[in-house]
C-alpha positions in Angstrom: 121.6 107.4 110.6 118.5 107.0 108.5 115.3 105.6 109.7 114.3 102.4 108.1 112.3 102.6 105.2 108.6 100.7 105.6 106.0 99.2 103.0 102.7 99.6 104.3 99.9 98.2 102.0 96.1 99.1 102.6 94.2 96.0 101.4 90.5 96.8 100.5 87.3 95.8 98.9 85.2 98.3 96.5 83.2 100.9 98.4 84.4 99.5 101.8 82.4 101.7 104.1 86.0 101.6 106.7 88.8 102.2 103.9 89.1 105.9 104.6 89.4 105.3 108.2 92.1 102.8 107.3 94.0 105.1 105.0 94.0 108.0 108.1 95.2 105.9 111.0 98.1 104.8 108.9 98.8 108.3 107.9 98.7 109.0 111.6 100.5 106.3 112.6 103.5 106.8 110.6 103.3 110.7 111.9 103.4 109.7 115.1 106.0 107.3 114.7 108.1 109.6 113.1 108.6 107.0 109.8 109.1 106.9 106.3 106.8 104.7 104.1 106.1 103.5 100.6 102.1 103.1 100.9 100.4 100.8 98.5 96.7 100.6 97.9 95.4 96.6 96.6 91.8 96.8 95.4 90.7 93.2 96.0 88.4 92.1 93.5 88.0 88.6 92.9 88.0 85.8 95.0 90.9 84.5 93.2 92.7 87.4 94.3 91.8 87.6 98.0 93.1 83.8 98.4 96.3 84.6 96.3 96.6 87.4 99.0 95.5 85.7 102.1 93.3 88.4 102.0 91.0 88.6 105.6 88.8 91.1 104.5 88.4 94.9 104.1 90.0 97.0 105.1 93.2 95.1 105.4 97.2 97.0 106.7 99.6 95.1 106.3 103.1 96.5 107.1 106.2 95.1 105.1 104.2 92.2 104.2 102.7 90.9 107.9 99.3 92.1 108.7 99.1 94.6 111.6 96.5 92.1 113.8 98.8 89.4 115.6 97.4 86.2 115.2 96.1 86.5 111.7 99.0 83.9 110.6 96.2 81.3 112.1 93.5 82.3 109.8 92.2 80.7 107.2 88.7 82.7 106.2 90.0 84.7 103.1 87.1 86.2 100.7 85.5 89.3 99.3 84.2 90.7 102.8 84.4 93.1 105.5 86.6 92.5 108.4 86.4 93.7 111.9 88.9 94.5 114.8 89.0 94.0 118.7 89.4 98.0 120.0 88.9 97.4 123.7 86.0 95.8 124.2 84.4 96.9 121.3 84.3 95.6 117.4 85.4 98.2 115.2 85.4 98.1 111.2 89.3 99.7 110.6 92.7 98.4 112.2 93.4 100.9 115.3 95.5 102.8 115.4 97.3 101.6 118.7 97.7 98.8 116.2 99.5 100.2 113.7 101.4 102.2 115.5 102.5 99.0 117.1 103.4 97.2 113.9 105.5 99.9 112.6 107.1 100.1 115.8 108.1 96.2 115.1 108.9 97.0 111.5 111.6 99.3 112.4 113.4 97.6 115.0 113.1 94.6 112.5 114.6 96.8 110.1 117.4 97.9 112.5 118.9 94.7 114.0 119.4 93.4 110.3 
């Protein structure tokens, strides 16, 4: 049995200050979940472009085509900015990796009861 395939895409802005950080938790994420992944990279560059995308700001993960945050399905606020996260308590400018991990987690069994 193989382990379902994932498409990860890492959304971002130029020179977004939290893209790197992005880019490593994913990496981490799919380590620790033990998963293999196509990983895209979207430079968002217009404002055209980040409402074709429904595009929430940078840095963006979205993983086979749903955006790691849960609730983001009710947003609306789509633009050429920075985005933040909820990590605790705390506002953080990258997706967490708790998050991720969770979202791949959902991907696969997704993947697996088709």
């Amino acid at each position: 049995m193989t382990t379902p395939r994932v498409r990860i895409e890492i959304l971002t802005i130029e020179n977004c200050p939290n893209a790197d950080t992005a880019r490593e938790h994913v990496l981490q994420a799919l380590e620790a979940e033990e998963l293999d992944a196509a990983i895209v990279e979207v430079a968002v560059d217009t404002p055209a472009l980040a409402l074709e995308l429904r595009f929430l700001g940078s840095p963006s993960v979205r993983v086979n085509g749903r955006d790691v945050e849960s609730g983001t399905e009710r947003r609306h606020a789509y633009g050429l900015m920075c985005r933040t996260y909820r990590e605790g308590t705390r506002m953080v400018g990258s997706p967490p990796l708790t998050v991720i991990r969770d979202a791949l987690r959902s991907a696969g069994a997704e993947a697996r009861d088709r």
